[in-house]
N, C-alpha and C positions, 0 to 999 in steps of 0.2 A: 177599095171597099165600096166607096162612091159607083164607080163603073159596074161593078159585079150586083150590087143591089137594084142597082137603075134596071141592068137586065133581065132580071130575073120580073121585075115587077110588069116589063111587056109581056109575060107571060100568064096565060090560066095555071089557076091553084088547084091541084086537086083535090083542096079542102070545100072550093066553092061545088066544085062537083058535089061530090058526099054530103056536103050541109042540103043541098035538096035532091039526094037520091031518097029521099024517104028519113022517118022519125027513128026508126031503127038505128041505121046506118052514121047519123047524125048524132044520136048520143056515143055509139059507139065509140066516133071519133074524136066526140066533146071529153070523153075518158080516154083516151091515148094521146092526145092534144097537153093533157096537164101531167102527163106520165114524161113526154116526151120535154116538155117544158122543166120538167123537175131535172130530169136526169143530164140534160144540157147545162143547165145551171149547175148542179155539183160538177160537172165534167169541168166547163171552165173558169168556176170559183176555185175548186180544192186540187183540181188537177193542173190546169193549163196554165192557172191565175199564179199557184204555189211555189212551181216546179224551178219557174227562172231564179225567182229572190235567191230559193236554196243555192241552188249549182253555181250563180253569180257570185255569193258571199263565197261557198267554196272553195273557188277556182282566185278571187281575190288573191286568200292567203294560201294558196298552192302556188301561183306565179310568183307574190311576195315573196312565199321563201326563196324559189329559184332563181330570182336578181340579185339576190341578199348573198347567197351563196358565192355568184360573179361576183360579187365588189359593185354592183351599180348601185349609184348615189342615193338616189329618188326611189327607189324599189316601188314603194306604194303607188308612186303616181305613174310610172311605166307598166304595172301588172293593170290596174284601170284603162290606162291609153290602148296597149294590147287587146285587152278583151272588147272593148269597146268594135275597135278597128274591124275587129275578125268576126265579132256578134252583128253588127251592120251588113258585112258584106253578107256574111249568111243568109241572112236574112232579106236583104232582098234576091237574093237566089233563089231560097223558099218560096218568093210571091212569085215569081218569073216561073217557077216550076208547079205552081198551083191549079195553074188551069189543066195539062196534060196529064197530073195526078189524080185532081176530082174528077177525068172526063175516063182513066183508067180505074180507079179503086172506088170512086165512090165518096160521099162524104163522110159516113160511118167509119168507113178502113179508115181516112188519112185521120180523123180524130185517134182510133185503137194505136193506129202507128207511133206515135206524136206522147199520147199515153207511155206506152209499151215502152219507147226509146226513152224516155223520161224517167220510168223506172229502173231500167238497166242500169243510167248513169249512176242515179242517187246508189244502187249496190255497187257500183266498182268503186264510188269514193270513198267506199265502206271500209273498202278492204285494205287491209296495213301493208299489202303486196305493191298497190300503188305508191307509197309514199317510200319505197325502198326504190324506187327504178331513179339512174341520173338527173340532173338536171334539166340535160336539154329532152334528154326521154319524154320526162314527167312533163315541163313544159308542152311539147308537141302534142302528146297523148290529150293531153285537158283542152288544148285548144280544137283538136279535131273533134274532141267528142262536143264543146260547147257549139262550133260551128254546125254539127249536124243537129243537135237542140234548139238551135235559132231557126233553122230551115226547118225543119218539122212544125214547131209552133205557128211560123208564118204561115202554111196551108192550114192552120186551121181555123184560122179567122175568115179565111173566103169560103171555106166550106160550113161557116154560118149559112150562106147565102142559099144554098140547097135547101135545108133543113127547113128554113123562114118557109121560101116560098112552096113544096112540100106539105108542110103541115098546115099551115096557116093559112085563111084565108085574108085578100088582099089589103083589106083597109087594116088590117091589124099586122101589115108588116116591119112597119115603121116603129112599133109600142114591141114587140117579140124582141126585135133587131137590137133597138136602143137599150130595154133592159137586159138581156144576156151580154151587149157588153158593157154595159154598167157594174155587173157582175162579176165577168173577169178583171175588171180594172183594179175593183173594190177588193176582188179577193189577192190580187196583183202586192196593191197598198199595204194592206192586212198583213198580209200573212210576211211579207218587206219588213216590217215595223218589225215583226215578234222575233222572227230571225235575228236580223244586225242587230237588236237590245240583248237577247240572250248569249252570240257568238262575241258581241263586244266586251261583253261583263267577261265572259271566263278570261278572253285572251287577255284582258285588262293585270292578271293574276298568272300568268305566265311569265315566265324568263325571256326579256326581250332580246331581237333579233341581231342588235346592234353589236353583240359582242362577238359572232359567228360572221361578220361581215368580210367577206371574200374566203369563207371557209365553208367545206359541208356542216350540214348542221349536226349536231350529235342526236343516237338514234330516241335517245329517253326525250329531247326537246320533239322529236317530229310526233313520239305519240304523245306528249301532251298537249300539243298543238291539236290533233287529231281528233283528242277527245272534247275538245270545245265543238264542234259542228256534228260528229258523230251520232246525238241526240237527235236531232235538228234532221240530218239525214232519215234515219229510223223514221223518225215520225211521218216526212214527207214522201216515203217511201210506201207505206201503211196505205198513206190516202190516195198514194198513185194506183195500187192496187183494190183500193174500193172503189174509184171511179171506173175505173178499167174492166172489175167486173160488172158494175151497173150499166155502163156502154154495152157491154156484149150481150146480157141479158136483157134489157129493154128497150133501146134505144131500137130505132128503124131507118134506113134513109126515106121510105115513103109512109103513109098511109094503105097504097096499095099493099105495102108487106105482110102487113097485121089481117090475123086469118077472121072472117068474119068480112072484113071490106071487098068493094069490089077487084077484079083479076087485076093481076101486075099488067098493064101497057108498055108498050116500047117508049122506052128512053123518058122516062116520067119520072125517077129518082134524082137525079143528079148523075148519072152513070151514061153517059153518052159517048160519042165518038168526037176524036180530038179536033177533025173540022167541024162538026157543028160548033163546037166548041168556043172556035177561034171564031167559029162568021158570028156568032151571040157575042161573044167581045167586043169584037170590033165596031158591031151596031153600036152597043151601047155606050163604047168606050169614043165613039164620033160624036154622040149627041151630049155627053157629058163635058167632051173638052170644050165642043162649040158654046156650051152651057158659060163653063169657067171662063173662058175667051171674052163672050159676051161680058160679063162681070168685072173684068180686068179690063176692058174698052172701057167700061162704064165708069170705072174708079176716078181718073182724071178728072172727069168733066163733073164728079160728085166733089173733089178735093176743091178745084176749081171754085163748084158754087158754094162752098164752104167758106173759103176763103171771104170771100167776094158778100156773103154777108154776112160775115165776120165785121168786116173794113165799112161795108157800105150797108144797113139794114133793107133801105128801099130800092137797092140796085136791083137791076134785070137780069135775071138769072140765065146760065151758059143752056 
């Protein structure tokens, strides 16, 4: 995220353009500036921020039961370790595949994408057809769909980076960047908390797992299982699809988009070709590690004079 915001900021804004194409022009965009601020904000508060907790606590007691099922001991802490393992890899495959997906769809698509596929999951957990399918089925199924919800999510944190530089202009890229993800974080936490308290309480009131241990479960336990997170689904389902229709409807990847502004330019959204692409990474991704490098040289000889007057106050420092 560091490298991809560094880049973006050696670039002209075509918000600085528009703020002195005239008084017009400049309000114009001073109103789709907070249009596009709001709508980003519900996007990765109620959508992007929501979606993991859900599907995470889901897939929990979806894999729980399926170890419980085999006889494994620990069930809880293998369905954790599992999702863990396969949400990381995902996910950084996401980032790895971030740049040739913003430089193909854009930053608008891969957020709809990311939305879209987000929704879909929350309905097939829905559905009582899923929790009829095998063991290793049902395990498989959930992991490939979490893995592709990891990968999606991950493009859509770099495709903040269009959007920033896009709408904003420059000294306020920093203050856009920091609070939208302030925002996904908070809505991350949030909406984390409300889930695990409500999915915890029901299943607290279920028939535990322990007594089905190397056996399938019977079918009246799997729906009452079901119907602990079922709610939970619904709801974050709802809000997949209010953000999704707020994306479609006002969201832009430019300034250029919005009619009233000046003509769409070549390659001014985020919508580029996958070598540009890669030579803007690369710049930036040079000056960044030289950045870090520097830093990490520096660290030593700061522990060093630390030390040193620590031990010695009027000593000579390294």
């Amino acid at each position: 995220r560091l490298i991809s915001i560094r880049g973006f900021q050696n670039e002209g804004s075509p918000a600085d353009e528009l703020l002195s194409a005239g008084e017009m022009q400049a309000r114009l965009l001073r109103r789709w500036q907070l249009i596009t601020l709001i709508c980003l904000a519900c996007c990765y508060v109620l959508g992007i921020g929501s979606a993991a907790p859900a599907l995470r606590k889901v897939g929990a007691q979806v894999l729980q039961e399926c170890f419980k099922e085999r006889g494994v001991e620990d069930a809880r802490e293998a369905a954790r370790a599992r999702m863990e393992v396969v949400g990381n890899q995902a996910y950084a495959c996401g980032l790895v595949l971030s740049i040739p997906l913003l430089g193909a769809l854009g930053p608008k698509n891969c957020l709809v994408l990311s939305l879209s596929l987000s929704a879909l999951l929350c309905a097939l957990f829905q559905s009582s057809r899923f929790y009829t399918l095998p063991s290793y089925a049902r395990e498989g199924v959930y992991l490939a769909a979490w893995a592709a919800m990891r990968a999606s999510t991950a493009v859509t944190y770099p495709s903040l980076s269009p959007f920033v530089r896009n709408w904003f202009e420059r000294p306020a890229y920093a203050k856009v960047w920091g609070s939208l993800l302030a925002a996904a974080r908070f809505g991350n936490l949030g909406f984390a908390h409300y889930y695990y308290s409500q999915v915890d309480t029901c299943l607290e009131k279920c028939t535990p797992l322990e007594r089905w241990k190397g056996k399938p479960l019977p079918d009246w336990l799997r729906e009452q299982r079901r119907e602990c997170w079922l709610p939970q689904l619904r709801f974050e389902g709802l809000l997949l699809v209010f953000t999704l229709a707020l994306a479609l409807t006002f969201l832009r990847d430019s300034p250029y988009r919005v009619p009233g502004l000046q003509a769409l330019p070549t390659e001014s959204d985020g919508r580029s070709s996958l070598i540009g692409q890669l030579r803007s990474f690369g710049r930036s991704a040079g000056s960044t590690v030289t950045a870090v490098a520097g830093a990490g040289l520096r660290a030593p000889i700061l522990a060093v004079n630390a030390v040193v007057v620590a031990a010695r106050p009027g000593a000579q420092l390294a």
